[in-house]
C-alpha positions as CSV (number, residue, x, y, z in Angstrom):
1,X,-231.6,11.7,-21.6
2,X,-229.5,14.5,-20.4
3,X,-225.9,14.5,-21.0
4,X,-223.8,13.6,-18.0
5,X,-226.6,12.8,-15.5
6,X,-227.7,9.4,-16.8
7,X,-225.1,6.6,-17.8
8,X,-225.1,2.9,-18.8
9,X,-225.5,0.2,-15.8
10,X,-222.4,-1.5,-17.2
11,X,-220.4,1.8,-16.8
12,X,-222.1,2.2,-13.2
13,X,-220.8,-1.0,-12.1
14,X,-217.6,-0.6,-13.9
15,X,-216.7,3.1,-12.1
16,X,-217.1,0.9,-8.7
17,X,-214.6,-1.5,-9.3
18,X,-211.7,0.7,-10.7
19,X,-209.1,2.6,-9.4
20,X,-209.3,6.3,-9.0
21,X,-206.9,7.2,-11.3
22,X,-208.8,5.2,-14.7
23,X,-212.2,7.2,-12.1
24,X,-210.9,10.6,-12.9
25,X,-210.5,9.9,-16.8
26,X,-214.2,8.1,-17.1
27,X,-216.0,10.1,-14.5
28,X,-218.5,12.6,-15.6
29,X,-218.1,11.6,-19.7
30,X,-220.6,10.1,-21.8
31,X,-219.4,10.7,-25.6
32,X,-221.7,8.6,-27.3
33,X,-224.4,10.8,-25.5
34,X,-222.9,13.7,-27.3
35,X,-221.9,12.5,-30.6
36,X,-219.1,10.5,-30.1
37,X,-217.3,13.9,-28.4
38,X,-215.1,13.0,-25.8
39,X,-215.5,16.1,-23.7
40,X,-219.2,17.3,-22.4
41,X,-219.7,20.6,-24.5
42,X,-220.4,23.6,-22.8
43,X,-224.1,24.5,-22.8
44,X,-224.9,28.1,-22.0
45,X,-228.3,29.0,-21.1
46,X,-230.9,30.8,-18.8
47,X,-234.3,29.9,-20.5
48,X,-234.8,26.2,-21.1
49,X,-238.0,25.3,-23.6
50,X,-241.0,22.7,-22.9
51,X,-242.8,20.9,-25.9
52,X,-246.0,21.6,-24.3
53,X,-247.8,22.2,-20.5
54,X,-247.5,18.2,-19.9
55,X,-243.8,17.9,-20.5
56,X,-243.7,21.6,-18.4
57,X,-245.6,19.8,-15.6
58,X,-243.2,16.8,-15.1
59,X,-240.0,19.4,-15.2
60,X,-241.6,21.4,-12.5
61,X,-241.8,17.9,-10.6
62,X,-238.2,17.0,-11.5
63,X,-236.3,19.8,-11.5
64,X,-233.1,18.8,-10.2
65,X,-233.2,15.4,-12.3
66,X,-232.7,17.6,-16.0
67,X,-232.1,20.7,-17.3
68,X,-234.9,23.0,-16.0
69,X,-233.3,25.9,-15.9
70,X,-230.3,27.7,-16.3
71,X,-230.0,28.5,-12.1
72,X,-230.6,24.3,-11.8
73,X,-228.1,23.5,-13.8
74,X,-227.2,22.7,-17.5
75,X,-225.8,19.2,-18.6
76,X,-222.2,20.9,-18.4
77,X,-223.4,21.3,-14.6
78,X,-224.5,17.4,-14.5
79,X,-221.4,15.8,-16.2
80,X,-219.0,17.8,-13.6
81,X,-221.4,16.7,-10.4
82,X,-222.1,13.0,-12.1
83,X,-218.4,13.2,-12.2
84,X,-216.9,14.3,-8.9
85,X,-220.0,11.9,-7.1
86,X,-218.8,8.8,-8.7
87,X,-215.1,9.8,-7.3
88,X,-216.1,10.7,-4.3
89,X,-218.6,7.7,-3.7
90,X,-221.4,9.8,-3.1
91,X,-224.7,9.8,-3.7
92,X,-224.9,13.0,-5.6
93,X,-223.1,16.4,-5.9
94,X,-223.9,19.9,-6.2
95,X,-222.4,22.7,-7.8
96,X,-221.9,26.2,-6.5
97,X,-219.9,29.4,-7.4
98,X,-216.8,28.9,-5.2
99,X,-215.7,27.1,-2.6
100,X,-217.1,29.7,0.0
101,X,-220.4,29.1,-1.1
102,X,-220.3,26.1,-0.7
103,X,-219.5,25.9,3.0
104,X,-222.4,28.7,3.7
105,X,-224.6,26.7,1.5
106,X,-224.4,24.0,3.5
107,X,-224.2,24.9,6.6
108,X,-227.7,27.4,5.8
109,X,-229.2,24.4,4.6
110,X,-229.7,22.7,8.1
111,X,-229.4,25.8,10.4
112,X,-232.3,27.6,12.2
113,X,-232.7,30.3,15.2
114,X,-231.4,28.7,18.6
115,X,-230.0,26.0,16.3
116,X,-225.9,25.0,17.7
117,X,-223.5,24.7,15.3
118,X,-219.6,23.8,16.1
119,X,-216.7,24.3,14.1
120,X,-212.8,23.2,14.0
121,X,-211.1,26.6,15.6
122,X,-208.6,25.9,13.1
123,X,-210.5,26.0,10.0
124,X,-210.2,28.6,6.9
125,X,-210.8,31.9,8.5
126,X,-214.0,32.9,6.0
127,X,-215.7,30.0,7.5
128,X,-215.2,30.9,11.0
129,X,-216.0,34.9,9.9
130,X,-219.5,33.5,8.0
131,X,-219.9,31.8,11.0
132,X,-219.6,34.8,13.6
133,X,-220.9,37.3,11.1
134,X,-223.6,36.1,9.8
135,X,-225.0,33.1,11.8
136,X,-224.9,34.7,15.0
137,X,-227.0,37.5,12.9
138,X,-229.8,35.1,12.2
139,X,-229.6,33.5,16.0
140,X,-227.7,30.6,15.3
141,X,-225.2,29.7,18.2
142,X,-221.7,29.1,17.5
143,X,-218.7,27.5,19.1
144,X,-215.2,26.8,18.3
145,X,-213.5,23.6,19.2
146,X,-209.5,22.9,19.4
147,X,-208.9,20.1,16.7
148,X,-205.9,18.7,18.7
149,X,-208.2,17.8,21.6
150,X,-211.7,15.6,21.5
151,X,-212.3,16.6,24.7
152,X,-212.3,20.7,23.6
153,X,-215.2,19.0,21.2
154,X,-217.4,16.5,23.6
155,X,-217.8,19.5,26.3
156,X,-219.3,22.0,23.3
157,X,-221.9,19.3,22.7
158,X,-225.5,20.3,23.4
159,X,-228.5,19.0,22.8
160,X,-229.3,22.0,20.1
161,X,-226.2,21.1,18.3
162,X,-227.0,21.0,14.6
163,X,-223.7,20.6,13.0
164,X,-219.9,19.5,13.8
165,X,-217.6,21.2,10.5
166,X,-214.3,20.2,10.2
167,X,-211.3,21.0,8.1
168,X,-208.6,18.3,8.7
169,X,-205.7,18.8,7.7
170,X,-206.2,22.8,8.4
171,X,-204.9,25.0,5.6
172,X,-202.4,27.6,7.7
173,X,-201.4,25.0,10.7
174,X,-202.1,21.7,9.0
175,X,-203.7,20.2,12.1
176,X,-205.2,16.6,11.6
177,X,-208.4,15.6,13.4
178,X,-209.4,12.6,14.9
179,X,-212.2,12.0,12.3
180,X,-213.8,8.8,13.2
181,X,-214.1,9.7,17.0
182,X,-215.6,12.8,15.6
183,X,-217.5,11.1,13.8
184,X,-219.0,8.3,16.8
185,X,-219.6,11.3,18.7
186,X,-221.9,13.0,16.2
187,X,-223.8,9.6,15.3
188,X,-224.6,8.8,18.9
189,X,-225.9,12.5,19.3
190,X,-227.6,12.5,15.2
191,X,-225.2,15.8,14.5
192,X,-224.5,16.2,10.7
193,X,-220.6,15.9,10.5
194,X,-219.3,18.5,7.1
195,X,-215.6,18.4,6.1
196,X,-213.9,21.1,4.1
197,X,-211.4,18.5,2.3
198,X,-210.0,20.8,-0.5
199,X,-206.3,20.0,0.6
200,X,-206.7,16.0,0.0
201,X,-209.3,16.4,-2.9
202,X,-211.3,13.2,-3.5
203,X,-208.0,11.0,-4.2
204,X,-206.3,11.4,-1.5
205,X,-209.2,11.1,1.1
206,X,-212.6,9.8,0.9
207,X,-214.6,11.7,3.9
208,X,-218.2,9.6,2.9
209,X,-216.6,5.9,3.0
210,X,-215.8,7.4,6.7
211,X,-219.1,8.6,7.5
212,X,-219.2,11.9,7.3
213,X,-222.1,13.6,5.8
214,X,-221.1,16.3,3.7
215,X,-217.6,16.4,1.9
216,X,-216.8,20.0,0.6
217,X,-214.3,20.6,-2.4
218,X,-213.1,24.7,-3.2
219,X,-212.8,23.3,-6.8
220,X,-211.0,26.4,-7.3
221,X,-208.0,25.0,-6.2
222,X,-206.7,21.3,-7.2
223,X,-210.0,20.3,-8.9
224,X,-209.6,23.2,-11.5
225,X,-205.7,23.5,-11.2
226,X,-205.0,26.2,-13.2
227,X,-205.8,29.3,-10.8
228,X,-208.8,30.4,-13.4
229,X,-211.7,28.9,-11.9
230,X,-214.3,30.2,-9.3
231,X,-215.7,27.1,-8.6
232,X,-217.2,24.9,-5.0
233,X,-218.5,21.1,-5.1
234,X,-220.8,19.4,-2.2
235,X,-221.1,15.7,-2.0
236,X,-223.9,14.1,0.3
237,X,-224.6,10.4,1.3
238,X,-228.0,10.2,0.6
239,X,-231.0,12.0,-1.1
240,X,-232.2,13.6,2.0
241,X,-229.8,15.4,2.4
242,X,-229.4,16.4,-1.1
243,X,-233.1,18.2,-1.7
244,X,-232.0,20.0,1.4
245,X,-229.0,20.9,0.0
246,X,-230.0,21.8,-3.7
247,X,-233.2,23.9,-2.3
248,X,-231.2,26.1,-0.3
249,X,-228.6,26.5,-3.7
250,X,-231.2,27.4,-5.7
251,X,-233.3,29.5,-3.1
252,X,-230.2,31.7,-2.7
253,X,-229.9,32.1,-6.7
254,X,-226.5,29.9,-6.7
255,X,-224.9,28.9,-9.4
256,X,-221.5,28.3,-11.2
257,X,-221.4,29.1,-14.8
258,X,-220.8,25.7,-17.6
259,X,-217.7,27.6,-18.4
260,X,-216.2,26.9,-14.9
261,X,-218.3,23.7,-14.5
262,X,-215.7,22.7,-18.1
263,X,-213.1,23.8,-16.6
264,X,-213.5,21.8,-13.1
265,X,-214.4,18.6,-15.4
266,X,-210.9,19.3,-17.7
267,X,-209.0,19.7,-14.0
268,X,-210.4,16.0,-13.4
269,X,-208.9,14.2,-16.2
270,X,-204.9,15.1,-15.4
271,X,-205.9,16.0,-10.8
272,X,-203.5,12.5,-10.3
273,X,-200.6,13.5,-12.1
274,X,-200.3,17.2,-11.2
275,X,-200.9,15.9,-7.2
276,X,-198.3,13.5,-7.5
277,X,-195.9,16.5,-9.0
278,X,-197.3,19.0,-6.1
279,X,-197.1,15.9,-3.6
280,X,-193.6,15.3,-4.1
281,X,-191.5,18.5,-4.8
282,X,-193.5,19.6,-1.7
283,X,-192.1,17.2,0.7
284,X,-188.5,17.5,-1.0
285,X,-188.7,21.2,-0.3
286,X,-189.9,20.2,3.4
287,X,-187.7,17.9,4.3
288,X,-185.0,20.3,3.2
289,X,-186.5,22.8,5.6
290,X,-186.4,20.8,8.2
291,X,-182.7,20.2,8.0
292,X,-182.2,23.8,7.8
293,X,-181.0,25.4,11.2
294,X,-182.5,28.7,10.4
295,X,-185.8,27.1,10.1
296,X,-187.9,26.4,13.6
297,X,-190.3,24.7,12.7
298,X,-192.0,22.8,9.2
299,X,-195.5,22.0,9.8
300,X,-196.0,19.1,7.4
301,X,-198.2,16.2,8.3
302,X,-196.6,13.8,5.6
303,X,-193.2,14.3,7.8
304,X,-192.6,11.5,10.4
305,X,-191.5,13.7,12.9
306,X,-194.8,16.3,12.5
307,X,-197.3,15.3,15.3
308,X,-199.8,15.2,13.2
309,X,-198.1,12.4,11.0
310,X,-200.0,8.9,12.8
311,X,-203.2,10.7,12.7
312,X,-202.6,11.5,9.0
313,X,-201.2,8.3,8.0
314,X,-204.6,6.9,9.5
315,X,-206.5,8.7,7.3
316,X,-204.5,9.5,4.2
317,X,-203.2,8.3,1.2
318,X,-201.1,11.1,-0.1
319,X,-200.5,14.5,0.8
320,X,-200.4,17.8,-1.6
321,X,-197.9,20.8,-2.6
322,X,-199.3,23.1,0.5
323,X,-197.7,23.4,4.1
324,X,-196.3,26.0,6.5
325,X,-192.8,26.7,8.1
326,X,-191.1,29.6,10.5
327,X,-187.8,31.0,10.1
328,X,-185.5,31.8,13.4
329,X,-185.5,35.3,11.7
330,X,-187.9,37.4,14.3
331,X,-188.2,40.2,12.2
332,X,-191.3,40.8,10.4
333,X,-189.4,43.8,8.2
334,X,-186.5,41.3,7.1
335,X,-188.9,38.2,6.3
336,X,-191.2,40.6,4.1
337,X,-187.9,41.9,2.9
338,X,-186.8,38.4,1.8
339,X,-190.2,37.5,0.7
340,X,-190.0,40.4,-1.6
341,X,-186.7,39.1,-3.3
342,X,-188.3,35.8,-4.7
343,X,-188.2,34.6,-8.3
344,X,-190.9,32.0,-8.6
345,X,-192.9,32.5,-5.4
346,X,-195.1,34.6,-5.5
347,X,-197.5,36.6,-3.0
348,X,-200.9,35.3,-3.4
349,X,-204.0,33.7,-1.8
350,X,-205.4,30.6,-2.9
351,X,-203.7,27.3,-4.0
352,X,-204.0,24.2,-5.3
353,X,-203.2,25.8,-9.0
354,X,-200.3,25.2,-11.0
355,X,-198.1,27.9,-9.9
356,X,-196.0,28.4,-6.9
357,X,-197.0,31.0,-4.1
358,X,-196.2,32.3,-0.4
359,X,-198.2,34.1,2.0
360,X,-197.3,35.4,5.9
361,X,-200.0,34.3,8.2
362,X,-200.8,34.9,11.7
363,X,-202.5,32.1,13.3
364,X,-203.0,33.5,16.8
365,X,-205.0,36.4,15.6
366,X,-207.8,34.0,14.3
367,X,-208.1,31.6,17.0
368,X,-211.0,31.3,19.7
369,X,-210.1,28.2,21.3
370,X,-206.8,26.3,20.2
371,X,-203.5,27.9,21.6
372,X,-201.0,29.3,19.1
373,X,-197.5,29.9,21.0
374,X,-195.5,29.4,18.4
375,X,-192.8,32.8,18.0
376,X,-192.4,34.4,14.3
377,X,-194.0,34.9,11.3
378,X,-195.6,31.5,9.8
379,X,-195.0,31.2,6.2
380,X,-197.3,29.3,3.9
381,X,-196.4,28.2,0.4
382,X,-198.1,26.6,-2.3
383,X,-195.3,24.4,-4.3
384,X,-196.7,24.2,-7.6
385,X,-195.8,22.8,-11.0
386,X,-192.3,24.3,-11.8
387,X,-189.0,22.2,-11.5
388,X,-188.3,21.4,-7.6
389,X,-184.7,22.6,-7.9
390,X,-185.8,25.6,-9.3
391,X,-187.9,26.0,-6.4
392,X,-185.5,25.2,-3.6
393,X,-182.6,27.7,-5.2
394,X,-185.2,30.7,-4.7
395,X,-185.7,29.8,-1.5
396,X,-182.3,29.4,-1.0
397,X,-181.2,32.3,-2.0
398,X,-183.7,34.8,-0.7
399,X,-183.8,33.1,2.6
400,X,-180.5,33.0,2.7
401,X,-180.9,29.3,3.9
C-alpha cells in the first residue's frame, strides 16, 4: 500500500461528511501507514526498485496508481494530491512545479492545431502571455473574453472551441464571473470549463461541486503560506480527464519535488486559520480605504458597495488578504515615492504567504477585450499575517491618508 494514496473506507466516508476545517487536518495523512507518524515523511528518489520483471510488469501498467518513478510521483507526492482531492471533492489531483505549470499543463493537455481556446481577458497576465506566445506558436486559436459581460463570451463561441478558462475573482481588478452561466454555456456546446481559483483556495470556493472541470490551485501562495514554496495543484472530476492530464505532466518531465509537496501538505493543516487572519485584517484595512477621501476607488468584492459583491456572495464563502485600490494622487513619481517609505509592505510579486506586500499595476496595458478607464496608478496589496493596526499606521503614514 502506498503511503497517502490508499486509505480506510471508514475514513473515505468520514472525510465526506465533515466540515472543511476537521478536512484540512485529516486530509492527505495516514499515520498508522507510516508508523504511527503523524506527518507523511518526505521520500526523495529518482530510481524506484521492482522485486522482479512480474511486479515491473504491473508498475508499467499502473504507473500513476504507486510509486513508479521519481518523475510520477513519490508517496510525499500522493499524500499532498490524496489530500487537496478529498478537500476539493475531486476525483483526483495532480502535482506540478508551480502554479504556472499548472495552467499550461492543462490547457496542453486538451489543445491541438486549429483547436479554439477562450480565456477571461482579466486573468493573470502569464496565462494570457502562454496563451499568445506559445499557443498561437503551435496553431492553437485564441480569444479573450470581458468577464463582466456573458455576451463578450457567447459571441467568441465556435464550434472548434476547446476550452473556456477562467479566473474569478481576477487577481489585479478582482472581477467576479458569472460561473454557472459559464458554465450552461460550455455544457450545451461540450467545452471543458478550467478555473484558476488560487485567491479562494479550496475553502472558500468549491469550483467541481459547480461543474467545472478543472480547478487550478498556485499552491505557492495560500496552500503553502509561507512564501517558500514553488508549487501548482490540478483537480479533475473524473478519470478521463485525469490520464489526460497526468500524461501530458509527465510527457513534459513535470514534477514538484517531496520537499515542496511537505511543505504544501504542512500549509494544509493551519490554510483556515491564517485565511481567517488574512480574510479579516484585509477587509478592515478596505473598508478604511474606502472611507478615505484621498482614495478613489477600493476594488474589493467582499464590500457591499463593490459591483462585484452579489455575484461573489453567490459564489463565495469567504474572501482572502488580497485586493486593489487607487489614490487621487495622479502622480506615478509621488506614489512610488510613498510606496518607497513603507515599513511592513513590501514590494513584491506573489501572495497568498504570510507576509504583507504592494505592487503598482497597470491593468490597461494587459487587456485585449475588457475596458480599463479607470485614472491612476492601481495599487495591489497582499495583507498578510502581521497585527492589522500595524498595517493600517504604515499605510497611514506613508500615504499620508
Amino acid at each position: 500500500m502506498v503511503p497517502g494514496l490508499n486509505g480506510d473506507q471508514w475514513r473515505i466516508v468520514l472525510v465526506k461528511k465533515i466540515k472543511k476545517d476537521t478536512k484540512l487536518s485529516l486530509a492527505g495523512r495516514e499515520p498508522f501507514e507510516n508508523y504511527g507518524i503523524v506527518n507523511p515523511p518526505i521520500y526523495r528518489t529518482s530510481t524506484v526498485l521492482f522485486k522482479n520483471t512480474k511486479e515491473l510488469g504491473k508498475a508499467i501498467n499502473n504507473r500513476f496508481n504507486q510509486t513508479y518513478y521519481g518523475r510520477y510521483g513519490t508517496p510525499t507526492t500522493f499524500a499532498l494530491e490524496k489530500g487537496i482531492a478529498e478537500i476539493e471533492n475531486g476525483y483526483r489531483t495532480i502535482a506540478t512545479s508551480s502554479g504556472m505549470s499548472s495552467i499550461s499543463i492543462s490547457l496542453l493537455s486538451f489543445l491541438s492545431k486549429d483547436d479554439h481556446c477562450i480565456i477571461s481577458d482579466c486573468t493573470y497576465y502569464p496565462t494570457k502571455k502562454f496563451a499568445i506566445k506559445i499557443l498561437s506558436k503551435f496553431g492553437v486559436k485564441i480569444d479573450f473574453y470581458d468577464p463582466k459581460n456573458i455576451n463578450s463570451l457567447k459571441k467568441k463561441i465556435n464550434k472548434k472551441t476547446k476550452i473556456i478558462f477562467m479566473e474569478s475573482p481576477s487577481s489585479l481588478t478582482f472581477e467576479i464571473e458569472n460561473i454557472s452561466e459559464i458554465i450552461k454555456l460550455a455544457k450545451k456546446k461540450k467545452i471543458i470549463t478550467i478555473i484558476d481559483n488560487s485567491w479562494a483556495t479550496p475553502l472558500y470556493f468549491s469550483p467541481l461541486v459547480h461543474g467545472i472541470d478543472i480547478s487550478i490551485l498556485a499552491a505557492t501562495k495560500y496552500i503553502s503560506g509561507h512564501a517558500d514554496t514553488m508549487l501548482g495543484l490540478i483537480t479533475v472530476k473524473n478519470e478521463k480527464v485525469f490520464l489526460q492530464i497526468k500524461d501530458t505532466a509527465v510527457s513534459l518531465g513535470d514534477c514538484p519535488g517531496p520537499q515542496e509537496c511537505y511543505f504544501g501538505l504542512r500549509g494544509l493543516r493551519t490554510l483556515s486559520t491564517r485565511l481567517e487572519h488574512h480574510r479579516s485584517s484585509a477587509l478592515k484595512i478596505a473598508r478604511l480605504l474606502e472611507k478615505n477621501d484621498k482614495i478613489s476607488k477600493v476594488f474589493h468584492p467582499a464590500l457591499p458597495k463593490d459591483k462585484n459583491y452579489d455575484l461573489w456572495c453567490k459564489y463565495f464563502s469567504g474572501s482572502t488578504g488580497l485586493f486593489s485600490f487607487i489614490l487621487k494622487e495622479q502622480s506615478k513619481n509621488k506614489i512610488y515615492k510613498m510606496i518607497d517609505k513603507m515599513k511592513i509592505f513590501k514590494l513584491g510579486f506573489s501572495w497568498g504567504g504570510y507576509e504583507s506586500l504592494i505592487l503598482p499595476v497597470f491593468p490597461k496595458n494587459e487587456r485585449k477585450i475588457a475596458k480599463w478607464n479607470e485614472k491612476g496608478v492601481l495599487l495591489r496589496i497582499h495583507v498578510g499575517l502581521e497585527n492589522v493596526d500595524d498595517l493600517i499606521q504604515d499605510l497611514l503614514v506613508s500615504f499620508r491618508l
